[in-house]
C-alpha positions in Angstrom: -9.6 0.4 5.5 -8.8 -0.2 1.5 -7.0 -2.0 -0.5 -8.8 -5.3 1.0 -10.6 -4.5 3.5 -9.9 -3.8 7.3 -6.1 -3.6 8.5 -5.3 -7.4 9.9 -5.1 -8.3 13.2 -1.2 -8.9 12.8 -0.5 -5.5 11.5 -1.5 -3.6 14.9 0.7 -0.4 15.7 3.3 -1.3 18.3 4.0 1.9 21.3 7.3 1.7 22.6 8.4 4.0 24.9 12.3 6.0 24.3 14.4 5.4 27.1 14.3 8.6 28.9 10.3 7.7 29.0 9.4 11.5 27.8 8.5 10.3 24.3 7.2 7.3 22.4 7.5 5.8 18.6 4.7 4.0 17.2 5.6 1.3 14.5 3.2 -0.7 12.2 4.0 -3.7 9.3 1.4 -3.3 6.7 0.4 -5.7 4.4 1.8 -4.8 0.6 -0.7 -2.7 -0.9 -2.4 -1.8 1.8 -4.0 1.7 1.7 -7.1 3.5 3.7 -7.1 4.3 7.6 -7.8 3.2 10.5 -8.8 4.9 14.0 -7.0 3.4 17.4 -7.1 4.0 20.9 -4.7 4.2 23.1 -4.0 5.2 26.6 -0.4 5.0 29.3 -0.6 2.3 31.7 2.1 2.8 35.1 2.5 -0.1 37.4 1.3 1.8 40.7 -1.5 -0.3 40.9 -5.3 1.1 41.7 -5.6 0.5 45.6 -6.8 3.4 47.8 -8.6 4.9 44.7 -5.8 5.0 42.9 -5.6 5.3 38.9 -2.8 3.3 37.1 -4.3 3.9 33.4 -4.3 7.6 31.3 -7.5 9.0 29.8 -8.5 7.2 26.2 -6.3 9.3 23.3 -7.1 8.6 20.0 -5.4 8.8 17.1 -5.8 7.9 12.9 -3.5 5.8 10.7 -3.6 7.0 7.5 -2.1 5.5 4.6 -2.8 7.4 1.0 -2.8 5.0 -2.2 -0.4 5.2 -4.7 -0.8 4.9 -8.7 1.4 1.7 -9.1 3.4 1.7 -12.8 1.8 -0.2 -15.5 3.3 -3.5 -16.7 3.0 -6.0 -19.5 5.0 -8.8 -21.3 6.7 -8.1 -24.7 6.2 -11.1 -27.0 8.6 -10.4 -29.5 11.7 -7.9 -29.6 12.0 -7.8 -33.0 9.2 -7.7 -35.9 10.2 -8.5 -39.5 7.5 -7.1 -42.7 8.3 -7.8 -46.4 8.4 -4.8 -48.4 4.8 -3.4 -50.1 3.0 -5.9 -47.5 0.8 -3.8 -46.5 -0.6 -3.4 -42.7 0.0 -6.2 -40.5 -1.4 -6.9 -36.8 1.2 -8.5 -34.7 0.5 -9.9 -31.6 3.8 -7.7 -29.3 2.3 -7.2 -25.8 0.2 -9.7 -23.2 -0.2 -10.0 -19.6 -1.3 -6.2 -19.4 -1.6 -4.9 -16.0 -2.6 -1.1 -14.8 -0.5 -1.6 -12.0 -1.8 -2.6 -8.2 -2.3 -6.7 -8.1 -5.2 -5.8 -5.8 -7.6 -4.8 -8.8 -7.9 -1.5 -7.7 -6.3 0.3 -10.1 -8.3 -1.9 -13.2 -9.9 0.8 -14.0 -7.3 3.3 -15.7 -7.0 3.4 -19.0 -4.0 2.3 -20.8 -2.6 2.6 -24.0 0.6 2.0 -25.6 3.4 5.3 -26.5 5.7 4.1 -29.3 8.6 6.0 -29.6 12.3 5.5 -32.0 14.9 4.2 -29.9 18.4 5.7 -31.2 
């Protein structure tokens, strides 16, 4: 698994089966940010019971969850929305932008590179 570590116990695909029992949905709640794979088995289970030699559960099928990562967007805090500079006063450094984050609050995305594009709003 990513993005943590190994999918939780709590987020285990549910099988169900569609009414005309011909096809089945799988359906799994994973955690936010979640990302990497997993490998499950399965097998069909029928309620015929085993006496006489009987067999009531499929072969083992397995199958792979996999969930890609995604690039999350950047954020940051503005400090200030408007920055005022006396005439001939030269270069200034301002403090405009904190809390800079490269996007996924699971650290796995610290390190991209970011920079700032300024551009003239009209």
């Amino acid at each position: 698994g990513g993005g943590g570590g190994a999918l939780p116990a709590g987020a285990m695909p549910v099988v169900q089966l569609d009414a005309g029992r011909r096809s089945a949905n799988v359906s799994v709640e994973l955690p936010a940010f979640w990302f990497g794979s997993e490998r499950f088995n399965v097998t069909l289970v029928d309620d015929g019971g085993t006496a006489r030699g009987g067999r009531n559960t499929s072969d083992v099928r397995a199958w792979e969850l996999v969930v890609e990562s995604v690039n999350h967007a950047p954020s940051f805090t503005l400090l200030v929305t408007q920055l005022h500079q006396m005439e001939g006063a030269g270069v200034q450094a301002v403090a405009v932008a904190a809390n800079l984050s490269a996007g996924s609050p699971t650290g796995n995305e610290d390190g991209q590179a970011l920079s700032f594009q300024v551009g003239v709003s009209e």
